[in-house]
C-alpha positions as CSV (number, residue, x, y, z in Angstrom):
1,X,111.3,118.8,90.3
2,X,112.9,120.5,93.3
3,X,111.4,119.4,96.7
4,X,112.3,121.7,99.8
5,X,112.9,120.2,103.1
6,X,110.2,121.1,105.9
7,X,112.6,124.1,106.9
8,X,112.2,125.4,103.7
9,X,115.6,125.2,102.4
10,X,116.3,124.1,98.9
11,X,117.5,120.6,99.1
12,X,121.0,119.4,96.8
13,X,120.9,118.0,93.4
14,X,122.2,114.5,92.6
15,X,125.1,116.3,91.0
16,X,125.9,118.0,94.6
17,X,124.9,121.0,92.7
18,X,122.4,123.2,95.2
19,X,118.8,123.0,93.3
20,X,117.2,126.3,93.4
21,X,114.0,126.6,95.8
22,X,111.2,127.1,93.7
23,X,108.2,129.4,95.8
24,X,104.6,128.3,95.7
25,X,101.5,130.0,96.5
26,X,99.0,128.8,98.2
27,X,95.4,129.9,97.0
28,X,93.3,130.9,100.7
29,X,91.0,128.2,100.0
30,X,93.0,125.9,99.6
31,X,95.4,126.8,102.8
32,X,93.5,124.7,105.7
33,X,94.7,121.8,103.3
34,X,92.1,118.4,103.5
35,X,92.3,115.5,105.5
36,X,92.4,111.8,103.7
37,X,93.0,108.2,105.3
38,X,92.3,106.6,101.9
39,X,94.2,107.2,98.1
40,X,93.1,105.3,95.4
41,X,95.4,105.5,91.8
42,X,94.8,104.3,88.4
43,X,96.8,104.9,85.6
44,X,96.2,104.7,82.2
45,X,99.8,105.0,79.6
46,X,99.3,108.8,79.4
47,X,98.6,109.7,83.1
48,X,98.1,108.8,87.0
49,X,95.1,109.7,88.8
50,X,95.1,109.6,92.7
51,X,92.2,109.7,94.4
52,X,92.7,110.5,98.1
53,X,89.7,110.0,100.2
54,X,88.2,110.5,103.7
55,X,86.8,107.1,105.1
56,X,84.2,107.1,107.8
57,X,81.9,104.3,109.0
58,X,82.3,102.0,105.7
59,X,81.8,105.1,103.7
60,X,83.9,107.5,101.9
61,X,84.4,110.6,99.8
62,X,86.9,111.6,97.7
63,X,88.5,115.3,99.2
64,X,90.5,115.8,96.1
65,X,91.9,114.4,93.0
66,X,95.5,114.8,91.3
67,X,96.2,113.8,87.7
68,X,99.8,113.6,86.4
69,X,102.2,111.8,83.8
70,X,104.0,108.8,84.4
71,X,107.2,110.6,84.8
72,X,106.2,113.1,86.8
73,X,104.5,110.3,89.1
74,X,108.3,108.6,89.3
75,X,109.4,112.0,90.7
76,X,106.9,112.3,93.2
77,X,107.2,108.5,94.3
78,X,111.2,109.0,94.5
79,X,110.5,112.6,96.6
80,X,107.7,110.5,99.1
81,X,110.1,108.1,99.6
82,X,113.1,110.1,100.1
83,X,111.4,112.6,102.8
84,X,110.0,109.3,104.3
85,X,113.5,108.2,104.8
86,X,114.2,111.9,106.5
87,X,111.4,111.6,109.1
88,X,112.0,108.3,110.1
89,X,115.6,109.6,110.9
90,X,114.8,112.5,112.6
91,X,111.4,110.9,114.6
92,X,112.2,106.9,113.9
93,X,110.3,104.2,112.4
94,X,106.7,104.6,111.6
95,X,104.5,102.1,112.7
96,X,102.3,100.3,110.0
97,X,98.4,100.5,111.0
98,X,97.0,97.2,111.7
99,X,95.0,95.9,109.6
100,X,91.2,95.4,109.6
């Protein structure tokens, strides 16, 4: 899985190697993107499901689901926490929300 930086330039492998930048497209309707403040995941020992969700008022909806294999889940939670380690060093330390 290659991951490009915000800039859009391909990021470097583990190997120092440059990992090539791979070009999606985005279908229109899906462009605006959706909103969630909530993600729900269960996992069964085939596959992740995340749930993310818009919370209002005690309520919620799910906005849209993603199902994926365990390893490709270990890829995306390595990625998340790499470019969280990027922003905090460009923008510093993200505050945690308080909790209710």
């Amino acid at each position: 899985m290659s991951i490009s930086g915000q800039s859009g330039q391909p990021e470097h492998g583990g190997n120092g190697h440059r990992v090539p930048e791979i070009k999606l497209r985005v279908p229109e309707s899906m462009s605006g993107g959706v909103y969630a403040n909530s993600m729900v995941i269960q996992h069964s020992a085939q596959e992740f499901i995340l749930d993310f969700a818009l919370m209002t008022s005690g309520n919620g909806q799910v906005v849209s689901r993603v199902i994926t294999s365990p390893g490709h889940m270990k890829q995306i939670a390595k990625a998340i926490e790499e470019n969280l380690q990027k922003y905090e060093e460009m923008y510093g330390p993200i505050s945690q929300p308080r909790q209710v």
